[in-house]
VOSE-870505 format. One record per residue: y, x, z of N, C-alpha, C, O in turn; residue in one letter. Coordinates in steps of 0.05 Angstrom, whole numbers, plus 5000, padded with zeros to 4 digits. Atoms other than C-alpha are relative to their C-alpha. Example, Ala and Ser with C-alpha at 12.3 -4.5 7.8 and 13.67 -1.06 7.14 Angstrom:
2
497650185000491052465156502450185000502450395013A 497649844999497952735143502249855014504449955018S 
% end
This chain:
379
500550255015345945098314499350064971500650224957X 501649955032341745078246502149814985502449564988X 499650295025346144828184500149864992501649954975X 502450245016343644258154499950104968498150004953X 501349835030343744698083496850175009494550135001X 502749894998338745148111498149875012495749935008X 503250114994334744648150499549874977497149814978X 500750175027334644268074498550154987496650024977X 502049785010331044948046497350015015495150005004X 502249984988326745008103498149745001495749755002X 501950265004324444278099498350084974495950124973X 500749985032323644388024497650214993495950164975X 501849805013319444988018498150075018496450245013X 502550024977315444898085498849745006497249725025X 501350305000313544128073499449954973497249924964X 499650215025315743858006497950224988495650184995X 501049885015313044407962496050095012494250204999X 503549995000305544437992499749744999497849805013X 500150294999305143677989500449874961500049654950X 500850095037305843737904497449914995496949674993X 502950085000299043727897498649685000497249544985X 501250254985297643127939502649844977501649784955X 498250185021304442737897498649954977497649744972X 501750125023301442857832498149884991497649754971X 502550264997295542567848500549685003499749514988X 499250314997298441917875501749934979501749704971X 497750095025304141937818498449914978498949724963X 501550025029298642007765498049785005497949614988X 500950244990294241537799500549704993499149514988X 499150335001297740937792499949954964500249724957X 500249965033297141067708497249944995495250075002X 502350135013292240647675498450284989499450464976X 502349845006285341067666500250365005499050544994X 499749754992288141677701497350095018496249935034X 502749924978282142067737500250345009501150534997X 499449774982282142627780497350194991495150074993X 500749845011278643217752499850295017501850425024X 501549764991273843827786498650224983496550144972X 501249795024271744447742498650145038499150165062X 502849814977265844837786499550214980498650164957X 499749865022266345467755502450245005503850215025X 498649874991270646087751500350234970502250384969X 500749855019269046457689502249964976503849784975X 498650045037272346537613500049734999502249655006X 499550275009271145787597500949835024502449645019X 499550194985271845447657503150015019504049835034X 497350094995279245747673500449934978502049774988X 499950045027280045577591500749755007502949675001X 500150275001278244857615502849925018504849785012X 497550054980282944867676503250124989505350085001X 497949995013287945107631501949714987504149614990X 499250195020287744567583501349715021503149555017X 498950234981288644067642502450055010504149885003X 497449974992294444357676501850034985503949934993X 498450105017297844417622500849764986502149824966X 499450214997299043787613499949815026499849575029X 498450134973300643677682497349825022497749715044X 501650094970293943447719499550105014498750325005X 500549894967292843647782496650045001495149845002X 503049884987285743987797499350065017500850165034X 502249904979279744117839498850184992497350144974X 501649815012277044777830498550185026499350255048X 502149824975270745157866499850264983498850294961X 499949765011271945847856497750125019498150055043X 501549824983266146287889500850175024500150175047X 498649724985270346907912502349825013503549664999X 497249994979276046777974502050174987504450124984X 497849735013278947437941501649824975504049834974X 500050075020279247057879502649815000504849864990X 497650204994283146407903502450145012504550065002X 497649814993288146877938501750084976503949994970X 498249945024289847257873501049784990503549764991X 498350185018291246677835502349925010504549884999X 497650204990295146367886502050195000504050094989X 498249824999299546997894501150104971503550164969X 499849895030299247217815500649804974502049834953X 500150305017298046467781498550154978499850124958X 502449955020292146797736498050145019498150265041X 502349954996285646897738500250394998501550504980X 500549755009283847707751498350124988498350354979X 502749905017277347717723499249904979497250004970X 499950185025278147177660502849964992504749875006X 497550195004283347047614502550045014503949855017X 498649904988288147477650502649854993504049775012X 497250025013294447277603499649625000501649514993X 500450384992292246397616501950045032501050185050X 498550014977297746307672500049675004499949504987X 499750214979298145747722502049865006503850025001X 499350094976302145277760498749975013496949815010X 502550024973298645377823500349745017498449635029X 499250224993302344807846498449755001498349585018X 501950275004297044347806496850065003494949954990X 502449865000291344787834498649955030500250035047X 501650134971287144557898497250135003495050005000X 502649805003281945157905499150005018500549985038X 502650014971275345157955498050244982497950304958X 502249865003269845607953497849755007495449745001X 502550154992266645007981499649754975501349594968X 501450095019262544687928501449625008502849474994X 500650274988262243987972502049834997501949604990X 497050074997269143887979501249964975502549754969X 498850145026271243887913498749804981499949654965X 502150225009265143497889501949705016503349595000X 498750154988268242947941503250004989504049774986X 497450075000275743037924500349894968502549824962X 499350025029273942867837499149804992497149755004X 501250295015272342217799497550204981495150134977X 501149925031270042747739498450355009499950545014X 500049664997266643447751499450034977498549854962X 500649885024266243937697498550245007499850435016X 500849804995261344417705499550214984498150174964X 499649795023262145067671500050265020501750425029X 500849714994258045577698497950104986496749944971X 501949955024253045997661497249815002497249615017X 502350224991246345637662498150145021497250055042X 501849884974242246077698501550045024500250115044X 499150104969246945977754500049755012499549705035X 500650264993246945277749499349925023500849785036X 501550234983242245047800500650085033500349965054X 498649794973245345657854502049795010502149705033X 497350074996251445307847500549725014502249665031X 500450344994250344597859497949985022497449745028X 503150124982243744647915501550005019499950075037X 499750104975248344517974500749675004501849585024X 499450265008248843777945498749885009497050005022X 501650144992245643197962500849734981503249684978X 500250205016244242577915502349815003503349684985X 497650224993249942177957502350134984503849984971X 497949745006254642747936501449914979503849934977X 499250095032254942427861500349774992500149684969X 501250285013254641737872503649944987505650074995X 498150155027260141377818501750274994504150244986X 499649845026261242057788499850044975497849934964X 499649965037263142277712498350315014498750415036X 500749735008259542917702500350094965499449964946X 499749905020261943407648498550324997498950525011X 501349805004257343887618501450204990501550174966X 499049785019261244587599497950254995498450474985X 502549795003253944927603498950034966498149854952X 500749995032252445177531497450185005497450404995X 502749944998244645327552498049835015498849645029X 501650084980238245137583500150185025500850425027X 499949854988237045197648498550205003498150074983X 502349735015232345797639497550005033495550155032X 502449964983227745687710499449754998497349715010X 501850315005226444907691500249994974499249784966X 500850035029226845007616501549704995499949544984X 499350225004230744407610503549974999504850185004X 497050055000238444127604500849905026499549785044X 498850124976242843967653499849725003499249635025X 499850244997243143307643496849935016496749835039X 503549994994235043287657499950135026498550005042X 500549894974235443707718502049855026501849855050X 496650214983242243257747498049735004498449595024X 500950294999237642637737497450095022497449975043X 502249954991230742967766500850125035499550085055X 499449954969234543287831501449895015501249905039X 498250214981240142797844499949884984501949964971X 500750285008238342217806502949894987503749674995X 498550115020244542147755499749924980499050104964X 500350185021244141687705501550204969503550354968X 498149815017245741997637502149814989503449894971X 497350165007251041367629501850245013503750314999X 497749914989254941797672499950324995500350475014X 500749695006253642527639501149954972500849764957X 498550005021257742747586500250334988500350495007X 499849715006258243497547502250084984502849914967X 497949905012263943877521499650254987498550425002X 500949825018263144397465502549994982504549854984X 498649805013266244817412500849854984501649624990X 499849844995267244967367503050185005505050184991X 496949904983272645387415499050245011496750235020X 499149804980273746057448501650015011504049975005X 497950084972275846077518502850194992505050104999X 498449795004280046817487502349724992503949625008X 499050175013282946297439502649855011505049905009X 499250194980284745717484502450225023504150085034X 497549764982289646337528501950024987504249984995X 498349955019292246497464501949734984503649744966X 499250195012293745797450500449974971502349894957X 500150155034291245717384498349864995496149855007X 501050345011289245087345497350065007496450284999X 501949934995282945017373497849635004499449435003X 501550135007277244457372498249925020496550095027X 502750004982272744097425499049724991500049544977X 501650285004266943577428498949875025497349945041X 501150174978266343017472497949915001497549984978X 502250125000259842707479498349875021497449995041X 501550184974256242187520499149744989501149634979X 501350275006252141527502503249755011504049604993X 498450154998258141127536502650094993504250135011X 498150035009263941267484503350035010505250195007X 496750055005270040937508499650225024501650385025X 499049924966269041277582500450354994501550485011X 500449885010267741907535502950124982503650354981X 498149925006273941837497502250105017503750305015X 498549914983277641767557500350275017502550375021X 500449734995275742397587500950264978501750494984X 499049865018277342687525503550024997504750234992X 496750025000285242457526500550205014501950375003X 498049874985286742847587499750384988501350534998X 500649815008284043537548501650044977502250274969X 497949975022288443427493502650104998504550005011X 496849884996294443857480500650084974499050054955X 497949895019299644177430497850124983497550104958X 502449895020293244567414497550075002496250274995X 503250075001287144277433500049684978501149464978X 501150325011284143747384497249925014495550075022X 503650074988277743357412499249754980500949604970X 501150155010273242927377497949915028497450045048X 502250104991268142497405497749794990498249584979X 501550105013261842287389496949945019496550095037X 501650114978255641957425496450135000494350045009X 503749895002249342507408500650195021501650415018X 500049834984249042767467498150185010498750365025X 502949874997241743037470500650264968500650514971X 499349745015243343427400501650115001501250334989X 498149775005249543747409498950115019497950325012X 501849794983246343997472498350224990498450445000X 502149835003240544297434501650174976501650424981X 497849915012245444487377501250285010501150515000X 498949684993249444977423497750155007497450364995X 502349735001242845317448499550154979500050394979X 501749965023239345347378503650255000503250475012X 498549905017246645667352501150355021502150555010X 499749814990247746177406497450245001497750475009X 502949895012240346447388500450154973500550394968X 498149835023242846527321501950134996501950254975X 498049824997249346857342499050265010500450465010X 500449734984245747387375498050104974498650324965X 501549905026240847487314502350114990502250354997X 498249975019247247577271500850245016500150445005X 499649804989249748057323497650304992498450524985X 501449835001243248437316499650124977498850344974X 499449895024244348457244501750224991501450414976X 497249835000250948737249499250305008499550524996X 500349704984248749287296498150144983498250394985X 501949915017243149407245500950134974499650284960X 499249895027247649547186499449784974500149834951X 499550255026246548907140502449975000503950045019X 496350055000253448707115499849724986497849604980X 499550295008256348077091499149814988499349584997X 502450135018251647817035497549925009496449715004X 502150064990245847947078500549735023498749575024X 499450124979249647507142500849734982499349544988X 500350255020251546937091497149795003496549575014X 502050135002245646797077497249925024495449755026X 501750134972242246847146500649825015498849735029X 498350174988247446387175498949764982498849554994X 499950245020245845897116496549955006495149745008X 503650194989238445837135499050015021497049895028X 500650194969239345907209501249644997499849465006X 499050284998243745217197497349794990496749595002X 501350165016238544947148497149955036496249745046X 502650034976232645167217500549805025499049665038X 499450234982237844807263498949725002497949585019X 499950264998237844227230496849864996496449625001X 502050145003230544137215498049955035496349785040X 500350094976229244227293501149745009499949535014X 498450314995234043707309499749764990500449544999X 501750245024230643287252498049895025497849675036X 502850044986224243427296499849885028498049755039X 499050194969227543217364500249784993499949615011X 499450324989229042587344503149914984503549714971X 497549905006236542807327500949824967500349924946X 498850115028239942277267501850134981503450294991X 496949945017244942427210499850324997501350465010X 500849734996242143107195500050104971499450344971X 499649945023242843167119503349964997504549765005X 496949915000250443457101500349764978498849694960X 500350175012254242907082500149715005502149575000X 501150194988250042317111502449865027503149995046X 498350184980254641767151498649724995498049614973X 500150255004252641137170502849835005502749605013X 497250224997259840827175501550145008502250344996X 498949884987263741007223500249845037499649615043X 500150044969264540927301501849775001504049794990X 497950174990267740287324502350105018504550015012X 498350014984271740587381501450294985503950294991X 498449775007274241287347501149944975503250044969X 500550105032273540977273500750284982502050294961X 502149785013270741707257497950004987496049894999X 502750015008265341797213497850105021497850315035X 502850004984258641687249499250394989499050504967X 500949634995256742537268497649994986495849824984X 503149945014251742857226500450375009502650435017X 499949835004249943627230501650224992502050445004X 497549895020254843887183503549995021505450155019X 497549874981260543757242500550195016498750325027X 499449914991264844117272498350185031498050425033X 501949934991260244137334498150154994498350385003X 502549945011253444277302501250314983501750534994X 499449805009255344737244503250195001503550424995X 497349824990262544967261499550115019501150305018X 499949904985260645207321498950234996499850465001X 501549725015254445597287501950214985501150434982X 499449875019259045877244501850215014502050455007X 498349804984264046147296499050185018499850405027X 502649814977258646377341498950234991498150435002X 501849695012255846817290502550174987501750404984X 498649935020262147037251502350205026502850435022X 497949954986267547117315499950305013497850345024X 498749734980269847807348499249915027497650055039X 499850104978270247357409497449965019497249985043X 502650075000262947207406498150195025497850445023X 500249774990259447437463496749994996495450165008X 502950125010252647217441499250254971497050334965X 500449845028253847687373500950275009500250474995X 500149724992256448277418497250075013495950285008X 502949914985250148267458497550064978495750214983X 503249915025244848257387502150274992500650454984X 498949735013250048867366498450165014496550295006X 501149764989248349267418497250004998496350204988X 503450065014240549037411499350174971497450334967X 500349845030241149277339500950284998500350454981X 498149704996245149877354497350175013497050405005X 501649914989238950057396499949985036498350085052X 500250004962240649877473497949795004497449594990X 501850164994235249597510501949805006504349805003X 498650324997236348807534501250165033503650205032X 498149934981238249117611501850174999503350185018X 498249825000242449667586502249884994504249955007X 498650155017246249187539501249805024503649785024X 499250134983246948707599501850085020503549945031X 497549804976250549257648503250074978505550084984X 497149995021255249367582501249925010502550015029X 498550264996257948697580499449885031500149645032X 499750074973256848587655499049615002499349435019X 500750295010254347917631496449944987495350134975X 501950035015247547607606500949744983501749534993X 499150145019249247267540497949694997495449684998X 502550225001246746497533497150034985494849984993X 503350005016241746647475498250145006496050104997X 502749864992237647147507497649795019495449715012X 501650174989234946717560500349704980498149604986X 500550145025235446137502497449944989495749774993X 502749875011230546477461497249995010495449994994X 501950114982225446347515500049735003497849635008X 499850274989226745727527499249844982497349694986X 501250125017226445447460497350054987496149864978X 502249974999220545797448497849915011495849924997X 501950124976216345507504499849654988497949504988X 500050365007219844737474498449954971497649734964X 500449935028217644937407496849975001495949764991X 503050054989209945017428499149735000496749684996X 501450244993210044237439500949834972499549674959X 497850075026215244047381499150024973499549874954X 500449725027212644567329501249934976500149884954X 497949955025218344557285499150224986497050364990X 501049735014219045077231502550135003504650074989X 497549874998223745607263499150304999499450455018X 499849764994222246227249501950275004501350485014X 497649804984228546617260499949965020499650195030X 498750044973229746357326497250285019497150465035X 503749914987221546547339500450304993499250425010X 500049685005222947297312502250065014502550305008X 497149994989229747317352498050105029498050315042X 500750014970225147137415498350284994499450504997X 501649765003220147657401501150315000500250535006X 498349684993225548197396500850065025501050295032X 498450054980228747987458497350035030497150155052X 502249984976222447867495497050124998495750145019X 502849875004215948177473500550224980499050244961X 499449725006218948857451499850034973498850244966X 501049955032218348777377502650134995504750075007X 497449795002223549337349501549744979500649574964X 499050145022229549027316499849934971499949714959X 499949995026228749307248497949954992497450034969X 502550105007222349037244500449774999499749634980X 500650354993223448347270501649924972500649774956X 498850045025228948347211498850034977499249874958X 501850015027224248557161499049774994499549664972X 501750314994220047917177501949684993501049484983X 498950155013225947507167501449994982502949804979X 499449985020227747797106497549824973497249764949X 503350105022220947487081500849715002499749564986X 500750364999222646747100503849864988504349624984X 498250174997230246687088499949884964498650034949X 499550045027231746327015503149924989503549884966X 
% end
């Protein structure tokens, strides 16, 4: 005859405890503007993201690629290939390899994979797949085989409205966010309040978020600034020092902002507010924020930076595939650099860093040359 102590364990840890998951959903559920939350994704930022959520106790949908992958965690409660020291309750963790399934189980996805995976990641979808979805952008590039943003390629292949497209940005390192220090994100989406709300559940002890409704420039913003992080990198590796990077940082910001002028992009002189936001009652975003130029600034300046390790080694002398087996990674601004180049042709801003960046990257111009060239334009 069984106990009834040990059949109370065996209930407990062969029913109750796989059935957390499913509780906190319905517990949290019943809480005004609670929403159930999918990261697609697997990398540095996108456990960073799934950090920030479980820590504060929501329950997630996550599509991890690798089977191997979801195993470790569940056995270890961290990631083995990101962010090793970001630990888990696995408890609030609901992992698929299958894309479909977690698309279906989320009000909100966050997608945060590099960009040139992008469209891998998402083509077993179908237009129904998304209907009264939030989509959250954690892509900090174009997509580099349609030259275009996510939001633009989400609307042209499954027909999402950009009411329901929203982006999340810096400036933050995923290292950071492990280490749990004070760290900084940006909400963004044309519909605000649904914008802020998304933003609450990201908020912790030591995440701050702002939000703000330019959602077409901070987009182009992180491209343009990860372009310039890898220049600065290439500086570095070149042997300029601090005086020289000052001042290239100070007139990549000035090339940002006159692109972003040229898009269309408002509030672009440092400074410049028209009021402030009814629903945050923040000053109305200009260039000069946190977003826009904080991010530039961390992008080019940070250790963390993987955009300014990849122009090192460029400047150091490694070719762009040698440099890419390094870091086992291709850094956003390389394919970037292309991209804006090609937008630029129709645009014709006046960027010539970005345009000598591309030319090192892509039409073999030696570093210490391309630097010469923008020793001639910076002021």
């Amino acid at each position: 005859m069984v106990k009834p102590g040990l059949f109370r364990v065996f209930f407990f840890t062969e029913y109750f405890i796989p059935l957390l998951p499913l509780l906190f959903t319905i517990i949290f559920s019943t809480k005004s503007g609670f929403m159930t939350f999918g990261i697609i994704g697997s990398g540095s930022w996108a456990t960073a993201l799934a950090k920030m959520l479980t820590d504060s106790k929501h329950p997630i949908n996550w599509w991890i690629r690798n089977a191997d992958t979801i195993s470790y965690i569940k056995k270890r409660s961290h990631n083995p290939q990101y962010l090793s020291s970001a630990k888990f309750d696995v408890s609030l963790l609901t992992m698929s390899t299958d894309v479909k399934e977690v698309v279906k189980q989320s009000d909100v996805l966050v997608i945060a994979v590099p960009s040139a995976y992008a469209e891998g990641s998402l083509s077993g979808l179908q237009p129904e797949d998304w209907k009264n979805k939030k989509i959250v952008s954690a892509i900090k590039g174009l997509l580099p085989d349609k030259n275009m943003l996510l939001n633009e390629y989400l609307k042209l292949e499954f027909n999402i409205p950009l009411e329901n497209y929203f982006a999340v940005l810096g400036p933050c390192h995923a290292e950071e966010v492990a280490e749990e220090k004070l760290s900084y994100l940006t909400f963004s989406g044309i519909d605000i309040v649904t914008a802020s709300e998304i933003a609450s559940h990201f908020t912790t002890d030591f995440i701050s978020t702002v939000v703000n409704h330019d959602i077409l420039g901070v987009q182009y913003a992180a491209v343009l600034k990860n372009i310039y992080a890898l220049g600065a990198g290439i500086a570095h590796g070149l042997d300029y020092g601090d005086n020289f990077l000052s001042v290239y940082i100070a007139n990549a910001a000035d090339e940002m902002a006159g692109f972003l002028r040229k898009f269309g992009a408002e509030h672009i002189t440092v400074g410049e507010h028209d009021g402030e936001d009814p629903v945050t009652h923040r000053k109305t975003p200009n260039y000069a924020a946190s977003v826009y130029l904080g991010d530039l600034l961390v992008t080019c300046y940070s250790l963390h930076s993987r955009n300014r390790r990849f122009g090192n080694m460029i400047g150091r002398g490694y070719s762009v595939k040698a440099a890419e087996l390094e870091m086992n990674m291709v850094a956003e601004g390389y394919n970037a650099a292309k991209c804006i180049f090609i937008i630029n042709k129709s645009l014709d801003a006046g960027i010539p860093i970005a345009e000598t960046i591309y030319k090192i990257l892509w039409e073999d111009v030696k570093a210490s040359e391309g630097f010469k060239r923008i020793e001639q334009v910076l002021v």
